[in-house]
C-alpha positions in Angstrom: 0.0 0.0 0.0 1.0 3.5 -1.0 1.8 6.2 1.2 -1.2 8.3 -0.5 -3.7 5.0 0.0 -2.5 5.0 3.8 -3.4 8.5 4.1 -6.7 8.8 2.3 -7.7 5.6 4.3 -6.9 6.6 7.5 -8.1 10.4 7.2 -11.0 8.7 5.9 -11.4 6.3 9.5 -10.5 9.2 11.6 -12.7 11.6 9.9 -15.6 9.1 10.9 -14.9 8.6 14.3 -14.4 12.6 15.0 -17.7 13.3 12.7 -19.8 11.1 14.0 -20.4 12.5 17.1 -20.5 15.6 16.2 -23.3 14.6 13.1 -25.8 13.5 15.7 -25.4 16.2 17.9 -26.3 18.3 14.8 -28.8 16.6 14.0 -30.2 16.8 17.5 -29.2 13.9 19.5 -27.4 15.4 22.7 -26.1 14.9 25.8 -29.5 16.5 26.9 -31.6 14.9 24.9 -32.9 15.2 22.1 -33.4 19.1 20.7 -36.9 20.5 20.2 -37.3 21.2 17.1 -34.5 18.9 15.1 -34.6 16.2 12.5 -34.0 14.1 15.6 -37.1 15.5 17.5 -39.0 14.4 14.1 -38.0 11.2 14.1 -38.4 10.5 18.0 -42.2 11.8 16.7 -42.8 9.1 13.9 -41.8 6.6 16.2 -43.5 7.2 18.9 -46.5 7.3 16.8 -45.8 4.3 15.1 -45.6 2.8 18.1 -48.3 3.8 20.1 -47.1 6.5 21.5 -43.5 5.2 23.0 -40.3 4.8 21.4 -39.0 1.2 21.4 -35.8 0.5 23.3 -33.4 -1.1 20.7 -35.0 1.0 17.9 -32.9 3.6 15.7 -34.2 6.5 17.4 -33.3 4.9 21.0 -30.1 3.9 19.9 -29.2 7.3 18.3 -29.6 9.1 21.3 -27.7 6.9 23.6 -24.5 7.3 21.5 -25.5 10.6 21.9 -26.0 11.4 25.3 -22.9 8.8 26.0 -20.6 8.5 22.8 -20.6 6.3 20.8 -20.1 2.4 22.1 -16.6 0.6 20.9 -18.3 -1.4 18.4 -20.2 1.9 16.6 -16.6 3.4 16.7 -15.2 0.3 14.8 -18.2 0.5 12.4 -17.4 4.0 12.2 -13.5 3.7 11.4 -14.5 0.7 8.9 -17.5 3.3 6.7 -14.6 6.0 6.7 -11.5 3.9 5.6 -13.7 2.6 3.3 -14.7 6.1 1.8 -11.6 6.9 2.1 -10.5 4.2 -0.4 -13.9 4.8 -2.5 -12.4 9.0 -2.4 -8.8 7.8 -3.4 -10.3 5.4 -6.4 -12.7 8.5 -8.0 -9.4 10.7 -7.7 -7.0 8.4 -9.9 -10.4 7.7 -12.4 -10.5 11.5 -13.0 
């Protein structure tokens, strides 16, 4: 492996791990809870009405927020660093097409 592979993999794995906390505290998911008014507020909404009124532990919206009230568990950190070496990689492949 190149030097320039190296680096546009592992920018692309730390880039994840840095960005994904800070995406779903954007998008409303906080270490307060979820923000009123946010895409996250909108989803905690459909679900709860899809389910009656409560939001499902286990489901997406549930999840979300725990990573991010807490970060993000180990194994959504190494999901994380595998989706942004591998865009990375994808990144580093469209740049030597063009």
């Amino acid at each position: 492996m190149g030097l320039l592979s190296a680096l546009a993999i592992g920018g692309g794995a730390a880039v994840a791990v840095v960005g994904a906390p800070l995406v779903l505290t954007a998008v409303g998911f906080t270490t307060a809870g979820i923000a009123v008014g946010s895409y996250a507020a909108a989803m905690m909404s459909a679900a709860a009405a899809a389910n009656g009124g409560a939001v499902v532990a286990g489901s997406t919206v549930a999840i979300l927020q725990a990573w991010g009230a807490a970060g993000l568990t180990a194994a959504a950190n190494a999901a994380a660093v595998t989706a942004g070496a591998g865009a990375g990689a994808t990144v580093l492949g469209l740049v030597a097409i063009i």
